[in-house]
C-alpha positions as CSV (number, residue, x, y, z in Angstrom):
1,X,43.3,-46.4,39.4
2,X,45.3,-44.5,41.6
3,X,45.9,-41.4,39.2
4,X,41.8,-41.1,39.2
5,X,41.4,-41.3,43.5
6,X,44.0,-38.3,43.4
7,X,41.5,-36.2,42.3
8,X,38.9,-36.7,45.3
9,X,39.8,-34.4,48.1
10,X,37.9,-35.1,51.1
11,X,37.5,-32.6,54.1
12,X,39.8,-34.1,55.5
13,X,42.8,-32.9,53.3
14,X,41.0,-29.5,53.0
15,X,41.8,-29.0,56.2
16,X,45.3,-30.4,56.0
17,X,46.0,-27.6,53.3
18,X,44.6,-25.2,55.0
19,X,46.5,-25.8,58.0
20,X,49.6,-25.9,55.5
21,X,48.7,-23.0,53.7
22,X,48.2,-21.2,57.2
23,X,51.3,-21.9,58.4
24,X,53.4,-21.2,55.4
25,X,52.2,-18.2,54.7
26,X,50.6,-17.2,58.3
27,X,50.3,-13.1,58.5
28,X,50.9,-12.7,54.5
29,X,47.7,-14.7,53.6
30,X,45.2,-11.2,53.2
31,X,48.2,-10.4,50.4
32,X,48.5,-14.0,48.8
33,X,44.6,-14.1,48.3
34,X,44.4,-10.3,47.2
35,X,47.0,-11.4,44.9
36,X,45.5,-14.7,43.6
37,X,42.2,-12.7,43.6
38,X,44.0,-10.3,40.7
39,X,45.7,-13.1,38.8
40,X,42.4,-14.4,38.4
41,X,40.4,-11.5,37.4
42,X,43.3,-10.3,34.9
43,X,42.9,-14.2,33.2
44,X,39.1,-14.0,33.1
45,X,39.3,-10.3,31.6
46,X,41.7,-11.5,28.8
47,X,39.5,-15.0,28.3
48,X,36.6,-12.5,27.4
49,X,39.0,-10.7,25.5
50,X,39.3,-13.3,23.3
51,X,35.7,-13.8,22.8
52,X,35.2,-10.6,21.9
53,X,37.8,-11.5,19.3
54,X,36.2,-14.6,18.0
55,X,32.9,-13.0,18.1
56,X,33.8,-10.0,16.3
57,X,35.3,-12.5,14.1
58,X,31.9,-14.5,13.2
59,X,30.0,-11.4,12.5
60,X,31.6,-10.1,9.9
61,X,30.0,-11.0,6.8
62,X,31.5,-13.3,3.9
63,X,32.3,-12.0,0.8
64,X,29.2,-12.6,-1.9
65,X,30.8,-15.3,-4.3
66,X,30.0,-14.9,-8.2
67,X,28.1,-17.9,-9.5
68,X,30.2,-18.2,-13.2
69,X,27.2,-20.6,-14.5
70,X,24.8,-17.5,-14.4
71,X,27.2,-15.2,-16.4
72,X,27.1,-15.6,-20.0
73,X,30.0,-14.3,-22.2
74,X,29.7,-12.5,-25.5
């Protein structure tokens, strides 16, 4: 029961990490979120990478298979 209220932040402790997060990283906080801003958009860019992939993937057509019942031997 406890492991599944850990998981509902009120505003509360939003503000507590904020205030943490300000005062940690105080004047560098532009450059930590430019940087977190490019971590993400580097993941998201490979994650559609990937897609790409799979779709790429799915498209290409099977190989016909020969039905041997159909064939008659002489």
């Amino acid at each position: 029961m406890g492991t599944t209220l850990a998981f509902f932040i009120g505003p509360m402790e939003m503000g507590m990490i904020a205030l943490a997060g300000l005062l940690l990283f105080g004047n560098r906080l532009p450059e930590v979120g430019r940087s977190l801003g490019k971590g993400i958009i580097e993941f998201k860019k490979g994650v559609k990478g990937i897609q790409d992939e799979i779709e790429e993937a799915s498209d290409v057509p099977e190989p016909k298979k020969v039905d041997s019942t159909t064939h008659s031997v002489d």
